[in-house]
C-alpha positions as a Markdown table, in Angstrom:
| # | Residue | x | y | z |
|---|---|---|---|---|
| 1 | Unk | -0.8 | -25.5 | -2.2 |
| 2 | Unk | -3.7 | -24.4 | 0.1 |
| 3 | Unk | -6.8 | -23.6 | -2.1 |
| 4 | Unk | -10.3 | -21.5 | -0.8 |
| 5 | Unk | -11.3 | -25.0 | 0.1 |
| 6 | Unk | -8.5 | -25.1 | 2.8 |
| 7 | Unk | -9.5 | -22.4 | 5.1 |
| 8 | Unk | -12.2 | -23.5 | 7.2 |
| 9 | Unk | -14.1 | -21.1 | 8.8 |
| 10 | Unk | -12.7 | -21.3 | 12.8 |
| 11 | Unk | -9.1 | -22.3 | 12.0 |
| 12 | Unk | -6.5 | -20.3 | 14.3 |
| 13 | Unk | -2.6 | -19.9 | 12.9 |
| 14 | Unk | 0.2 | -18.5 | 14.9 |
| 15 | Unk | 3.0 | -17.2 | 12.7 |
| 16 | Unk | 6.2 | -15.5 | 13.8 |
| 17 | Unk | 8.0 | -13.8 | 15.9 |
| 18 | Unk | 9.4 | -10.8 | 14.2 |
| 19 | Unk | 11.4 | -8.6 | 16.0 |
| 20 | Unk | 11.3 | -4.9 | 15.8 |
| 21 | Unk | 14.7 | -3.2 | 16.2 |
| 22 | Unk | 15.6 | 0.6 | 16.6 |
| 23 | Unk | 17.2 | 0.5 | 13.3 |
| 24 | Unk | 13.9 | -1.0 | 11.6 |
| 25 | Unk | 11.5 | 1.8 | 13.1 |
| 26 | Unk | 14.1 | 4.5 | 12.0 |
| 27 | Unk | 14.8 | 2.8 | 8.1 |
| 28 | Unk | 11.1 | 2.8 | 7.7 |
| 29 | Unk | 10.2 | 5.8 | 8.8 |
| 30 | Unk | 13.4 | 7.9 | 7.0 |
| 31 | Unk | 11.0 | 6.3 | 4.0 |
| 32 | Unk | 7.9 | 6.2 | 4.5 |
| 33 | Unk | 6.9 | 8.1 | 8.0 |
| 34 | Unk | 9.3 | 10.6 | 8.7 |
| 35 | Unk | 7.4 | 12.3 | 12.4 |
| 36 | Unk | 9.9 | 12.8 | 15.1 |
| 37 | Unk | 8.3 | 10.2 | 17.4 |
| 38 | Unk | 9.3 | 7.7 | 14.5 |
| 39 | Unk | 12.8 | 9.1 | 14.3 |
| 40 | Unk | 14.2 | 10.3 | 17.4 |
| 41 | Unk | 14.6 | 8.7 | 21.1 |
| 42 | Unk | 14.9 | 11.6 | 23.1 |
| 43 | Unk | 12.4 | 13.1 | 25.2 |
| 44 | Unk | 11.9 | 16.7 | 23.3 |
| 45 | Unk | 10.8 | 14.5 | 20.3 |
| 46 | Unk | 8.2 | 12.3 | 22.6 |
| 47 | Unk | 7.2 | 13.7 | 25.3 |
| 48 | Unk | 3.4 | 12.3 | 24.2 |
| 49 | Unk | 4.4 | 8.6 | 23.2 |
| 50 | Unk | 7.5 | 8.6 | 26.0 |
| 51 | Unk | 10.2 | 7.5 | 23.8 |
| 52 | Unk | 10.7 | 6.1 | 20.0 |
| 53 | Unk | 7.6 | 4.1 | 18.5 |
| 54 | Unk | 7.0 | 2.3 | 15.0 |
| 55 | Unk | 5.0 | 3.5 | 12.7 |
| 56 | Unk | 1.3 | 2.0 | 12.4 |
| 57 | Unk | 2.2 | 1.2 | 8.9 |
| 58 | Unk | 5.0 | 0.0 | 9.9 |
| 59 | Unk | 3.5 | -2.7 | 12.2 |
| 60 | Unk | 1.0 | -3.5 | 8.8 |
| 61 | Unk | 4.1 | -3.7 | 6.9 |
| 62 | Unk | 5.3 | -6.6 | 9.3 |
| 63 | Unk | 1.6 | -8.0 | 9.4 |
| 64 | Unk | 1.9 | -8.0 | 5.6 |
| 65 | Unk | 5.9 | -9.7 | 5.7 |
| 66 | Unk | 4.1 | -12.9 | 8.4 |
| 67 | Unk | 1.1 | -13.4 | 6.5 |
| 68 | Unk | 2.6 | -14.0 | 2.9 |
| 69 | Unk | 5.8 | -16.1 | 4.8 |
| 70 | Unk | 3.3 | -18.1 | 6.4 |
| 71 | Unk | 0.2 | -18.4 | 4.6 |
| 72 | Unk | 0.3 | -16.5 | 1.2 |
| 73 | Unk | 2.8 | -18.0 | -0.9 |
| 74 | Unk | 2.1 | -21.6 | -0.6 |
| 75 | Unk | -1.4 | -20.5 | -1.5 |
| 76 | Unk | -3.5 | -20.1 | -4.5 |
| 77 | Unk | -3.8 | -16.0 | -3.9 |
| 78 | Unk | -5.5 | -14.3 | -6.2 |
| 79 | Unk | -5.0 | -11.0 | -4.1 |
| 80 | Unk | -7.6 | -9.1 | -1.9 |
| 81 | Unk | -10.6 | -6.4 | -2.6 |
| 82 | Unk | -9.3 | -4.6 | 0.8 |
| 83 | Unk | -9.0 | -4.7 | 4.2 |
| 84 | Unk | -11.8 | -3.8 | 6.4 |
| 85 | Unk | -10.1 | -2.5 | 9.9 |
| 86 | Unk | -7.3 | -1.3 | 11.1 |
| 87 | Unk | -6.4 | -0.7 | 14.7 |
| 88 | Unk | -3.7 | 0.6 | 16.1 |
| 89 | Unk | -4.3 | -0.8 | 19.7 |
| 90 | Unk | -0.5 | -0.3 | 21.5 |
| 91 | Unk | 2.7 | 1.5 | 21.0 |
| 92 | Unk | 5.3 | -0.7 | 19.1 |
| 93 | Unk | 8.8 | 0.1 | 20.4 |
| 94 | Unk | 12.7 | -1.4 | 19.6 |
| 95 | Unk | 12.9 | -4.7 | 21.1 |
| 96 | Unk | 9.4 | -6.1 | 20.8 |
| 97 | Unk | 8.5 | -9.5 | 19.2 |
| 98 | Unk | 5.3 | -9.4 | 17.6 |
| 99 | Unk | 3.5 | -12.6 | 17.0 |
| 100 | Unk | 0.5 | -12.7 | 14.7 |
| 101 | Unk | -3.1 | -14.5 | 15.0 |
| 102 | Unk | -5.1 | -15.1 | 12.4 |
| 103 | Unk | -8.6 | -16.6 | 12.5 |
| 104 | Unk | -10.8 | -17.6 | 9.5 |
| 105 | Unk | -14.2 | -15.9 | 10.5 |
| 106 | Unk | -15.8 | -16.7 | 6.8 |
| 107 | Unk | -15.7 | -18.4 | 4.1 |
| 108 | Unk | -17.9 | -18.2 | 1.0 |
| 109 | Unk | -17.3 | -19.2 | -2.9 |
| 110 | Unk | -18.1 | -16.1 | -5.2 |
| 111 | Unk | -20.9 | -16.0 | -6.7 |
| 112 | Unk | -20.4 | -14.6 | -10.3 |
| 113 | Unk | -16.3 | -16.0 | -10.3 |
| 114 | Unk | -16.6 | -20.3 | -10.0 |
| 115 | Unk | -13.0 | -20.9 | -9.9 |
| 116 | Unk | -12.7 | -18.0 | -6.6 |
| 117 | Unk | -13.5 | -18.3 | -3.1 |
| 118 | Unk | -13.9 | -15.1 | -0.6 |
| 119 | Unk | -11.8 | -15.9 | 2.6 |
| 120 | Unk | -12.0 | -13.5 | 5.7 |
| 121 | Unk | -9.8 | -13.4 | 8.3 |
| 122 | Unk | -9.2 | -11.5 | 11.3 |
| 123 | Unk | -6.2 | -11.0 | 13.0 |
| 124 | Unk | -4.1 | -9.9 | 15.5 |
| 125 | Unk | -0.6 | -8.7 | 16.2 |
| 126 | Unk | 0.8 | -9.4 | 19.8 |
| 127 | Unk | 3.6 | -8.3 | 22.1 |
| 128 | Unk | 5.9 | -10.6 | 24.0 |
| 129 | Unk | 3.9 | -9.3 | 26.9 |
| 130 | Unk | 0.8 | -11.0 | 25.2 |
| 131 | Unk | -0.6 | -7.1 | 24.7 |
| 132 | Unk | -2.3 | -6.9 | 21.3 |
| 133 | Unk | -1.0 | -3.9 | 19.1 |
| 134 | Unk | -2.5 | -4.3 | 16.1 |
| 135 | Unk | -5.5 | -5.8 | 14.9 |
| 136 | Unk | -6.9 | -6.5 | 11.2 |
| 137 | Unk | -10.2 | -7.9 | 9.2 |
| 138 | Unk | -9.1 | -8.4 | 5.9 |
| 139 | Unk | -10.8 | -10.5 | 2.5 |
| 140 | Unk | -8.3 | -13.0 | 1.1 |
| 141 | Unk | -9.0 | -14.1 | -2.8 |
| 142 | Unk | -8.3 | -17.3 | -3.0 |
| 143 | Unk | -8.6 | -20.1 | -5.9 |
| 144 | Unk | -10.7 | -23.2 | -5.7 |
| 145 | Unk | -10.4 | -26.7 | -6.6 |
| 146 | Unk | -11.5 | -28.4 | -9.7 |
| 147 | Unk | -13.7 | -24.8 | -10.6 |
| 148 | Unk | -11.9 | -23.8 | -13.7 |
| 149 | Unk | -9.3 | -22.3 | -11.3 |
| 150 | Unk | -5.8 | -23.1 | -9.9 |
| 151 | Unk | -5.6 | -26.5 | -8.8 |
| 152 | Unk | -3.8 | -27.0 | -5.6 |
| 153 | Unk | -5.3 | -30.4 | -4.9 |
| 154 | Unk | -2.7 | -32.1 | -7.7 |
| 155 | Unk | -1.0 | -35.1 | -6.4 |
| 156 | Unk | -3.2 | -35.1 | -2.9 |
């Protein structure tokens, strides 16, 4: 179990592909999104974005689905005050594979909680065509070794 302790401030993780379909842009945006340029293919309903696109909260949603498969659960995550950017830098369509980067940029135990460390990361979500769509800063709660917390250092 990865503790604050084991995110060092530089470390770079690669996680995925996911790939988007036609049927996952229209699901989530029946749901959650419903524009026409979310919904529908055709040309009347995008003349702007030139053809069906996922929804920006869609591509966080599958930020969200990379970062807890790869990172999150076999971590002592205490949850997050927030995110501090979002950036919707490219169109998602059916067919891409997004990959996500993540980079530790700090790192700092809290100050009034012992057993808690304060992880930022930024990252980025990327097209098979190595264009960035997406890009995040976001504060990851994490628990500490041997401070009162969870201890993820048993048996190492």
């Amino acid at each position: 179990m990865r503790t604050f302790e084991d995110f060092p401030v530089g470390e770079v993780m690669t996680l995925g592909p996911v790939e988007v379909t036609a049927e996952d842009i229209r699901s989530f945006a029946a749901r959650f999104d419903p524009q026409p340029m979310h919904l529908h293919d055709d040309a009347e309903h995008n003349s702007v974005a030139g053809g069906m696109l996922a929804s920006g909260l869609h591509t966080v949603c599958l930020h969200m689905r990379l970062l807890a498969d790869g990172v999150l659960r076999d971590s002592a995550s205490m949850g997050s005050p927030g995110v501090e950017e979002v950036r919707y830098l490219a169109p998602v369509r059916a067919g891409d594979r997004l990959t996500l980067r993540i980079e530790v940029v700090s790192a700092r135990p809290s100050k009034s909680r012992p057993e808690m460390g304060l992880v930022t990361m930024r990252s980025e979500m990327i097209n098979a065509g190595s264009v960035p769509v997406l890009a995040m800063t976001a504060t990851l709660i994490a628990g500490r070794r041997g401070a009162g917390g969870s201890d993820g250092a048993a048996g190492r």
